[in-house]
FIBADO-457573 format. One record per residue (C-alpha): residue in three letters; x, y, z. Coordinates in steps of 0.25 Angstrom, whole numbers, padded with zeros to 4 digits, always signed. Layout:
BEGIN
ALAXYZ ...
END
This chain:
BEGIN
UNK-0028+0005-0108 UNK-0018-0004-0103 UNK-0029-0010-0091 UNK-0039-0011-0101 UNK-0030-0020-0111 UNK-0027-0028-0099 UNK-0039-0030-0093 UNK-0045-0035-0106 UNK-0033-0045-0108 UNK-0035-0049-0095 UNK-0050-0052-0096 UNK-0047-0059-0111 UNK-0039-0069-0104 UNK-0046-0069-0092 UNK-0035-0066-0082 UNK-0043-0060-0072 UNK-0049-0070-0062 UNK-0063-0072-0063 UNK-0066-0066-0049 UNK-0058-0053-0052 UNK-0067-0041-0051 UNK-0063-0026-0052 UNK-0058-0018-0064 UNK-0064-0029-0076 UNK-0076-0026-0083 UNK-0089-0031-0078 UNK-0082-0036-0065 UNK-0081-0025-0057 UNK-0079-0023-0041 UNK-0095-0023-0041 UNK-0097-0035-0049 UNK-0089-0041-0038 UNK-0099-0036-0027 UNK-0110-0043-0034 UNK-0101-0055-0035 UNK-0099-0056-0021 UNK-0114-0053-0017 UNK-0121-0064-0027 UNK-0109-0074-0021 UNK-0113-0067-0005 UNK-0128-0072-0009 UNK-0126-0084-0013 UNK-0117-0088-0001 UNK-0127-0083+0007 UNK-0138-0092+0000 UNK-0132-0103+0002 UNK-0128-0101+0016 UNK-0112-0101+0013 UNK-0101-0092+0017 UNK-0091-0083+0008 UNK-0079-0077+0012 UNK-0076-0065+0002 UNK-0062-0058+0002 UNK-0057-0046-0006 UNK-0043-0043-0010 UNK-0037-0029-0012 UNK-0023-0028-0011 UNK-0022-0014-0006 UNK-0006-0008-0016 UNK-0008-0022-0022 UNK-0003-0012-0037 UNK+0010-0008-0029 UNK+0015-0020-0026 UNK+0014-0025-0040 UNK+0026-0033-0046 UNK+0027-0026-0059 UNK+0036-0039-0065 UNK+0026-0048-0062 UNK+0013-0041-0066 UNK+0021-0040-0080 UNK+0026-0055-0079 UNK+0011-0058-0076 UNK+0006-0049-0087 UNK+0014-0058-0097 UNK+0010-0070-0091 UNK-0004-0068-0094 UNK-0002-0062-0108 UNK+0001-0046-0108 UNK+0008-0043-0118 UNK+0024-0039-0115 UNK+0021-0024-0118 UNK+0009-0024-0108 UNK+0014-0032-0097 UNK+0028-0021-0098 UNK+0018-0010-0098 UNK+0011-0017-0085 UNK+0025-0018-0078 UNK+0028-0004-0080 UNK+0016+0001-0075 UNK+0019-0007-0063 UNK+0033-0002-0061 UNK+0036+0005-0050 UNK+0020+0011-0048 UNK+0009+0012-0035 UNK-0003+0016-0033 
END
């Protein structure tokens, strides 16, 4: 419950970067492939290079800073109660 309400907050104020793919609707890890191939293509047809990079932060959740996540989460506009409940889901967790 609590993703879903932040994932729609997120997208109402449109927080995510537009380039962010993965975990949103319509913008899946395949809309990303065709993405990548139609900008692959069009490169090629115009006898250009492109360099892709992709980043995954391998225990990138453990070393969250729970204080800051929350002071971010306020920044933006979470609401007090959320961004406390964010903080303590963060405390002292790994995956």
């Amino acid at each position: 419950m609590i993703c879903r309400r932040l994932t729609d907050f997120f997208l109402k104020e449109n927080i995510f970067h537009p380039h962010h793919f993965g975990f949103l609707p319509f913008k899946s890890c395949e809309s990303l492939q065709v993405v990548f191939f139609n900008t692959l293509l069009k490169a090629r047809n115009n006898k250009e290079y492109i360099i892709p990079a992709s980043l995954d932060i391998s225990s990138a959740y453990d070393s969250v800073w729970p204080d800051g996540v929350a002071y971010k989460a306020l920044q933006i506009g979470v609401s007090g109660h959320t961004a406390r409940w964010i903080h303590e889901f963060l405390t002292n967790r790994t995956l």
